[in-house]
DSSP file (Angstrom, degrees, kcal/mol; ACC not computed):
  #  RESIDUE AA STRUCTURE BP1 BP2  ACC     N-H-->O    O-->H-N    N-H-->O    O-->H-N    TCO  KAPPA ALPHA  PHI   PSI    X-CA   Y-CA   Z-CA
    1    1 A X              0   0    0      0, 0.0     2,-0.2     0, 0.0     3,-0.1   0.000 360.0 360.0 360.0 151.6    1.9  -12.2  -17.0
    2    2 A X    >   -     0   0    0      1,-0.1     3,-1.0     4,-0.1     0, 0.0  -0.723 360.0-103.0-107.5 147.5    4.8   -9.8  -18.0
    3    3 A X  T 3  S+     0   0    0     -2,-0.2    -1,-0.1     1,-0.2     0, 0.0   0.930 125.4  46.2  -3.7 -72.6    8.0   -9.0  -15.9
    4    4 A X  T 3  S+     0   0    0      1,-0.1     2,-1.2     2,-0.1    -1,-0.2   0.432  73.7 120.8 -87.9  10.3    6.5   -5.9  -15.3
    5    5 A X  S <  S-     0   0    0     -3,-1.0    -1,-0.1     1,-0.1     0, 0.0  -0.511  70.2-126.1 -70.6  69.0    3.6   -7.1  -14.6
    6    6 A X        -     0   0    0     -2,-1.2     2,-0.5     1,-0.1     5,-0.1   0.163  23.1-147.5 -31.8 119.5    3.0   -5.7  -10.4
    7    7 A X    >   -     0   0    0      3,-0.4     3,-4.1     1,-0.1    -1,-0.1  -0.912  14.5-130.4 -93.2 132.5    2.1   -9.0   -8.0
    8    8 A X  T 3  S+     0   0    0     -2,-0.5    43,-2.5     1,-0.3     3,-0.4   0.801 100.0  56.9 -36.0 -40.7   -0.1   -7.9   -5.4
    9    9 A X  T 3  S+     0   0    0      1,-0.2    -1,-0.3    41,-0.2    41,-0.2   0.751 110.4  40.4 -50.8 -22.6    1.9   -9.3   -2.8
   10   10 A X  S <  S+     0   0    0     -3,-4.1    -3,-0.4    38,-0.1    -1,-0.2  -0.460  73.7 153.5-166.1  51.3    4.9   -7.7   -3.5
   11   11 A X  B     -A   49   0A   0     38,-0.8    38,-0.9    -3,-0.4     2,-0.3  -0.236  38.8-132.8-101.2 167.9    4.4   -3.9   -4.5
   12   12 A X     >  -     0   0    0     36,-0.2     4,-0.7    -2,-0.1    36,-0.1  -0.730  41.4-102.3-109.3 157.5    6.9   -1.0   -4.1
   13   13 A X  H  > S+     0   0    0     -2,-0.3     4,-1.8     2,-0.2     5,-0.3   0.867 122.3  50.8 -50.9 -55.2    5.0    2.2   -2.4
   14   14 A X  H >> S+     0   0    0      1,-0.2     4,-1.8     2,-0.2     3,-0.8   0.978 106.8  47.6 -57.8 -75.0    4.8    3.8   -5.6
   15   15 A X  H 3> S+     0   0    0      1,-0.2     4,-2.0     2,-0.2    -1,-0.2   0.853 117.0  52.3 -22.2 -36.3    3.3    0.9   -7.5
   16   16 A X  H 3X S+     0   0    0     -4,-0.7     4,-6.6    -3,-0.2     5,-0.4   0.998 110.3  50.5 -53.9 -48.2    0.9    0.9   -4.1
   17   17 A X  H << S+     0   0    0     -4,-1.8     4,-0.4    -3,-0.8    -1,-0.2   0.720 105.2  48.7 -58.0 -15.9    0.3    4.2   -4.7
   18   18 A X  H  X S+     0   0    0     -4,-1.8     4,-0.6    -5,-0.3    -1,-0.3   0.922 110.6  49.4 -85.7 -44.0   -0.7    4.2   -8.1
   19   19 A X  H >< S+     0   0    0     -4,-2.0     3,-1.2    -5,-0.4     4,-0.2   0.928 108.8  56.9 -84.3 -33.1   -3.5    1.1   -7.9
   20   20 A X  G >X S+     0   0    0     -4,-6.6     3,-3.4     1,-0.2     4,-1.5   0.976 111.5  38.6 -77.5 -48.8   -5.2    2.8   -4.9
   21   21 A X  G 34 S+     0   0    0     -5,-0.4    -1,-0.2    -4,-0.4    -2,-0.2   0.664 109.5  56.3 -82.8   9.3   -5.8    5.8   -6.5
   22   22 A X  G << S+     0   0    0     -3,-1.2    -1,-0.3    -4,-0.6    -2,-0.2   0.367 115.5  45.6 -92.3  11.1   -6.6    4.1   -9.7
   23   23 A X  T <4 S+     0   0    0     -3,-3.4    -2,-0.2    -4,-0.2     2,-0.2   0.486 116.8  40.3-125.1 -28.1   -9.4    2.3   -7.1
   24   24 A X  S  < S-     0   0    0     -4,-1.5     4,-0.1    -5,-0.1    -4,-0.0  -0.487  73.5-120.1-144.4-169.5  -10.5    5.3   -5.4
   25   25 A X  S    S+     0   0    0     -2,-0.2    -4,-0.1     2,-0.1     2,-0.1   0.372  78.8  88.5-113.3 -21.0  -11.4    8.4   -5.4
   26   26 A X  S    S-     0   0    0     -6,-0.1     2,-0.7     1,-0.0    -2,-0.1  -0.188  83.2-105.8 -81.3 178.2   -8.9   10.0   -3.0
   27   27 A X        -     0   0    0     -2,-0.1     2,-0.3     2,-0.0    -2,-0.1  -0.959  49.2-179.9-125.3 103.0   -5.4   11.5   -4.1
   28   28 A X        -     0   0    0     -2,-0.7     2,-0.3   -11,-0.2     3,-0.1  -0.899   3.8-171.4-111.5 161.2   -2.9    8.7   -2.7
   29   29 A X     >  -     0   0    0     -2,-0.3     4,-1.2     1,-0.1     5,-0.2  -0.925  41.6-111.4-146.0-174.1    0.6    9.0   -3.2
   30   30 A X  H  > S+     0   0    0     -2,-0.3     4,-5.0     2,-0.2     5,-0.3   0.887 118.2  56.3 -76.6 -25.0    3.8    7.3   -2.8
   31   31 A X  H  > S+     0   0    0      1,-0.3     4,-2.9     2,-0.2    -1,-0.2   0.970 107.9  47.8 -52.5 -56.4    4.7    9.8    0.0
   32   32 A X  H  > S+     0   0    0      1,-0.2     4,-0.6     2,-0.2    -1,-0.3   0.615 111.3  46.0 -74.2 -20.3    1.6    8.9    1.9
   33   33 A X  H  X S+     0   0    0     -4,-1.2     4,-3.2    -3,-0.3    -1,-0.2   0.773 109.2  57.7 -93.5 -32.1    1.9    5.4    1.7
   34   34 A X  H  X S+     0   0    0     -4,-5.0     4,-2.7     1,-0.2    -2,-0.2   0.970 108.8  54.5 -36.6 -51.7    6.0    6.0    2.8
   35   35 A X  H  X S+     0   0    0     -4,-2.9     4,-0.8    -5,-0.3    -1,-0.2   0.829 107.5  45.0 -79.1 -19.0    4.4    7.6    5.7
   36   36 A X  H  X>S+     0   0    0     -4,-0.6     5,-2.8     2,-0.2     4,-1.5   0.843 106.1  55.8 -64.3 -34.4    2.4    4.8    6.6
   37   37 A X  H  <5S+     0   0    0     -4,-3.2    -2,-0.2     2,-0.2    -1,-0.1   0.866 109.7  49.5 -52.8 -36.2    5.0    2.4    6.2
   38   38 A X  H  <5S+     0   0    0     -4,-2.7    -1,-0.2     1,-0.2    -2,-0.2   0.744 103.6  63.5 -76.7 -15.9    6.7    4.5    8.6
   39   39 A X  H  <5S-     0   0    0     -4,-0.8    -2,-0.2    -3,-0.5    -1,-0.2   0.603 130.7 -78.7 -77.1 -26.5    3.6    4.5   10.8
   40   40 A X  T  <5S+     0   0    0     -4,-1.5     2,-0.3     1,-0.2    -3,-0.2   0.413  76.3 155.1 136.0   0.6    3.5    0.6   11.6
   41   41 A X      < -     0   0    0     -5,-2.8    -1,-0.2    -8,-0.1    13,-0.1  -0.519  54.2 -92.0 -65.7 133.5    2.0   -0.7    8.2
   42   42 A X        -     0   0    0     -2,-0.3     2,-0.3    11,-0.1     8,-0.2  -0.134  46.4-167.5 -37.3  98.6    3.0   -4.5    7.3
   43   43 A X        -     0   0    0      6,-0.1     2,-0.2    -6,-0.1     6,-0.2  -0.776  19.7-123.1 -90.0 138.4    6.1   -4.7    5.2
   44   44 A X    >   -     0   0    0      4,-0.9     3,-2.3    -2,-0.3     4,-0.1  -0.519  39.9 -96.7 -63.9 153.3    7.3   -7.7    3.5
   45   45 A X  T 3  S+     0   0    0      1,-0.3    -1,-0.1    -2,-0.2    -2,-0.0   0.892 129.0  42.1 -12.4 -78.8   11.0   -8.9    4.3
   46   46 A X  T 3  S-     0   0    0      1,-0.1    -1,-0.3    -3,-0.0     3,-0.1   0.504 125.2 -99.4 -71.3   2.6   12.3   -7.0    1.4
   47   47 A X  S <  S+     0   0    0     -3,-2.3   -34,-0.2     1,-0.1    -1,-0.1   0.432  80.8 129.2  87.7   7.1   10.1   -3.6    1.9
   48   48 A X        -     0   0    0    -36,-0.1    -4,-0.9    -4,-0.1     2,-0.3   0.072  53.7-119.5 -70.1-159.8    7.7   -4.4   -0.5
   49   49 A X  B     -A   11   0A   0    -38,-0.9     2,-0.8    -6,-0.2   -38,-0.8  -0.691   1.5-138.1-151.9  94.1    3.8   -4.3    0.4
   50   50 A X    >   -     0   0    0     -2,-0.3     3,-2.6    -8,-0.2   -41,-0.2  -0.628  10.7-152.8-115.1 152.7    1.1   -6.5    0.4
   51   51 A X  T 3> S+     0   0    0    -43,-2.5     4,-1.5    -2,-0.8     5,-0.5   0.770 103.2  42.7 -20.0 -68.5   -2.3   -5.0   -1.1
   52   52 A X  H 3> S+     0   0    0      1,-0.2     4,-2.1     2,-0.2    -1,-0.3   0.679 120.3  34.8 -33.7 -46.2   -4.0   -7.2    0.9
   53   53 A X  H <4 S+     0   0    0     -3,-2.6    -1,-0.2     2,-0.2    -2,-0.2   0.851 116.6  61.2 -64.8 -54.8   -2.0   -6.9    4.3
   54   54 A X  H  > S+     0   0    0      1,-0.2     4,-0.8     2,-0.2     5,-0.2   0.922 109.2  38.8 -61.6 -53.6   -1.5   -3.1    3.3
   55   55 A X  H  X S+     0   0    0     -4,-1.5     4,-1.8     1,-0.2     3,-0.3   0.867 112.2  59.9 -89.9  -9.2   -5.7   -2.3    3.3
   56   56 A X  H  X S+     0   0    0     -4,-2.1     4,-1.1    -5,-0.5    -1,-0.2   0.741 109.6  42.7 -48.7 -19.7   -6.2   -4.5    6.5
   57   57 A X  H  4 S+     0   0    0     -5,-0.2     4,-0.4     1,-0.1    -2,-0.2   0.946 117.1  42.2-102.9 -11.7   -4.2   -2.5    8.0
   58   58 A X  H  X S+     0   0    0     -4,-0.8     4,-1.1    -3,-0.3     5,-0.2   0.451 111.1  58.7 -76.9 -29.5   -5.5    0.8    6.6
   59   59 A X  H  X S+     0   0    0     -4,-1.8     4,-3.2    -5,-0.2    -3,-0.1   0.933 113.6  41.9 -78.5 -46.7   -9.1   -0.5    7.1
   60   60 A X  H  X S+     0   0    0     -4,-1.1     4,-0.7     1,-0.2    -2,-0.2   0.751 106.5  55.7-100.2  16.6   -8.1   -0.8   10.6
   61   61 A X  H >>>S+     0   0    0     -4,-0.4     5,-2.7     2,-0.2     4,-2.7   0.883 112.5  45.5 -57.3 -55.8   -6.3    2.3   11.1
   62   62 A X  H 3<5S+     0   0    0     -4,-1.1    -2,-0.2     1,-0.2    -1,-0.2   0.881 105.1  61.4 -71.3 -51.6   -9.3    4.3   10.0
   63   63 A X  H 3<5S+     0   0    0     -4,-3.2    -1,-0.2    -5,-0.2    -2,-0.2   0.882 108.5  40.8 -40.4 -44.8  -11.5    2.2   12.1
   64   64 A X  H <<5S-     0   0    0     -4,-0.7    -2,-0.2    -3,-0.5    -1,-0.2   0.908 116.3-114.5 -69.0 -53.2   -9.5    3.4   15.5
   65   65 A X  T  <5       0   0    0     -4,-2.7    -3,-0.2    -5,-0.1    -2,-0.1   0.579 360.0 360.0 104.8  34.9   -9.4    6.8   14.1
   66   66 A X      <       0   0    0     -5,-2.7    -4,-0.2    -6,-0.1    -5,-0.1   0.565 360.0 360.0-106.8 360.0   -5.9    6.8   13.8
């Protein structure tokens, strides 16, 4: 593992953005994930993002219908 090497735990929005829409099928962006963050999604201390955290909370966002 490199320096630049992204830990899941502990992504910037853009890095988020970039592995979900290399996972899916959808157009994500860093914008959209900004606006979730601003929506109530699970930030680390420092404002980073983890995956994990990020699509439990997206799984259940979508789930609600929210």
């Amino acid at each position: 593992m490199t320096d630049q090497t992204p830990k899941i735990t502990a992504l910037t929005p853009a890095q988020a953005a970039k592995i979900l829409a290399a996972a899916g099928s959808r157009r994500i962006t860093e914008a959209m994930v900004r606006a979730d963050i601003e929506a109530g999604a699970p930030t680390n201390a420092d404002g980073t993002l983890n995956l994990i955290h990020y699509a439990a909370w997206l799984a259940k966002e979508a789930a609600h219908g929210d």
